[in-house]
N, C-alpha and C positions, 0 to 999 in steps of 0.2 A: 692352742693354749690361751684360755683367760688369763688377761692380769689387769686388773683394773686397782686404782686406791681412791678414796677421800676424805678429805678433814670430818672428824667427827669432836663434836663436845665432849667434853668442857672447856679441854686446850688446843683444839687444832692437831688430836693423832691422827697423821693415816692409816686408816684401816683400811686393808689390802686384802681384795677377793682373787682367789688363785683359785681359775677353772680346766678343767677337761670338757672341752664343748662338747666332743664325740658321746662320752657316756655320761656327762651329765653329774658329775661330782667335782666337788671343790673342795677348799681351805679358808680359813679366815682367818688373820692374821691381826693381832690386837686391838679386838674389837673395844675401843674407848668409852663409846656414848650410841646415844643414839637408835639402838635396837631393832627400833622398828623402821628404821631405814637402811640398814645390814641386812635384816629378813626380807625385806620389801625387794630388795637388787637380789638378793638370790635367788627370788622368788623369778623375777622379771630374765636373768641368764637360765634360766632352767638347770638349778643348779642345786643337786643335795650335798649341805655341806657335813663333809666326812671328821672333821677335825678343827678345832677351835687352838692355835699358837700365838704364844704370844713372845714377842724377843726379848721381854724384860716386863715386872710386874709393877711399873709405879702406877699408881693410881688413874692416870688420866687414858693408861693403855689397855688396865683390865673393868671399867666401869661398868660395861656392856653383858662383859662374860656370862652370868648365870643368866641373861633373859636370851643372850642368842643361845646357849646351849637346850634352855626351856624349848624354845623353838624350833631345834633341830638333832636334840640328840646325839651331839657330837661329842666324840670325847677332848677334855681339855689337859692343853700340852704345855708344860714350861720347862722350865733347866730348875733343879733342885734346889742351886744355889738360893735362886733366887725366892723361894717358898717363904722364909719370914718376912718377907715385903707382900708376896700375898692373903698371907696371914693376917697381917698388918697394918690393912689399910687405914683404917681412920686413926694408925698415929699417924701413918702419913697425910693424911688431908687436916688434923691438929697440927703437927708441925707447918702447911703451908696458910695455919688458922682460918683453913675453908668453910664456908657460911653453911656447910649441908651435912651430913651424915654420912656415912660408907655405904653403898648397897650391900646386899647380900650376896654373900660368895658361894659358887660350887665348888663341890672337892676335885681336885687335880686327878685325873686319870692317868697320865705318865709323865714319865719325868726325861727329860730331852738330853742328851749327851753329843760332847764333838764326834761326828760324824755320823750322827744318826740319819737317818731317812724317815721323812714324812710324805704319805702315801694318798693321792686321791686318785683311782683312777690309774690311768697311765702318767696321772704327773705325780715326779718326785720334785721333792725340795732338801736339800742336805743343809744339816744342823753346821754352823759353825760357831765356837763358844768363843766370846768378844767379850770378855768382863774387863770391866774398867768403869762405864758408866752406872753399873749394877756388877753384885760379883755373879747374875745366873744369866745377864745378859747373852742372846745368842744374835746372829744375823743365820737367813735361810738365802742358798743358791740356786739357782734355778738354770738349766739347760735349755737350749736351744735356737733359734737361728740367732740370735743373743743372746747372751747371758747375763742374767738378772741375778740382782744381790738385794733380800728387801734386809736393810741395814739396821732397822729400830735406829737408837738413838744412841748408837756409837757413832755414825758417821751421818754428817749434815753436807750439805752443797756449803763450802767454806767454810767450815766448822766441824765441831765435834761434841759432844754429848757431854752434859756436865758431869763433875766428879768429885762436889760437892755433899752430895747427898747419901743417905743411908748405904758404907758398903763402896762407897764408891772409891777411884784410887786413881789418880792423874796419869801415873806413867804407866799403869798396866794399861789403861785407858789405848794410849799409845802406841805400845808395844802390839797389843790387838790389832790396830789398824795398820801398821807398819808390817807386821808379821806375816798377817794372816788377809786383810782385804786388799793390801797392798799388793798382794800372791796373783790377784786373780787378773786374768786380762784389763788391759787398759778402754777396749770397748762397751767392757760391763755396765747397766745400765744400774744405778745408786738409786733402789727407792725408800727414803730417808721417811724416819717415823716421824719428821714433823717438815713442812716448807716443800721446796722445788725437790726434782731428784736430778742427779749428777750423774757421771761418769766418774771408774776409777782412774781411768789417766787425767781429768780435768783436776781430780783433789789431790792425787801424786805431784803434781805440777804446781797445783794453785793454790794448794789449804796452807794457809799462813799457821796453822799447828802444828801439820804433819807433813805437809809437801817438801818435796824436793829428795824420799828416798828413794 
């Protein structure tokens, strides 16, 4: 299994390419900016990507979306909740009074639910629904000789996603990471939609938010 990420513009999302090297199909995972460096890497892993997710729709995570969809024909995935924030973008980029415009959005092909399964291939990734920093926010799981969790921006290496913003809610924030990431082994590898990625025993132990349950 592929799993690569990197910072893309405007804010430093990681956008996260999840492959099946054997047949040659992927995922992309909140493609932010950048485009033609998202096409360019899948291009280079020999990889058709089956499916465009994203764990939460602020603006700096869905930027990308309709030029990598142009590009690959993937269908595009979010959580429901979260639809008036994709809808929505350039009030969000007026409320952070950003100097550019909104891109042009594609329309949503399905809408992602706790425990759904997304499919490339022989890799799956399980939907798990983590509102708090958004109310459609998801995190996706991943099996295998570790177990990956890419978090978005519920869960940071010492931190936690803010809950400030359109929709968003402090302690459900919490209760999410307590509940449900906190569930999952302590070997899990945290790969965080912005900064380093963690483990869940290191943020169980050590997030001055939520550590110590």
């Amino acid at each position: 299994m592929i799993i690569e990420h990197f910072s893309v513009a405007p804010l430093g999302c990681n956008c996260v390419i999840l492959g099946d090297e054997e047949r040659g199909t992927g995922i992309v995972v909140d493609p932010g900016g950048e485009a033609p460096r998202i096409l360019a890497r899948l291009e280079e892993l020999g990889l058709t990507c089956e499916g465009i997710v994203h764990t939460h729709t602020h603006f700096d995570h869905i930027g990308a979306t309709k030029a990598v969809q142009d590009g690959t024909n993937a269908p595009i995935m979010i959580h429901e909740e979260d639809l008036f924030l994709y809808e929505g973008v350039q009030m969000q980029l007026d409320g952070f009074r950003a100097p550019f415009r909104a891109p042009e959005m594609a329309a949503v092909d399905r809408f992602l639910s706790h425990g759904d399964t997304v499919l490339a291939g022989a890799l799956e990734a399980e939907v798990i629904h983590t509102p708090g920093h958004s109310p459609g926010s998801i995190c996706l799981t991943l099996e295998g000789d570790r177990p990956v969790v890419i978090a978005g921006d519920t869960l940071f290496a010492r931190s936690v996603g803010r809950s400030d913003l359109w929709g968003g809610n402090a302690s459900q924030l919490v209760d999410s990471i307590k509940r449900k990431l906190f569930a999952l082994p302590d070997e899990t590898l945290v790969i965080c939609g912005h900064g380093p990625n963690t483990t869940i025993g290191e943020e169980r132990r050590l997030n001055p938010f939520v550590g110590g349950a």
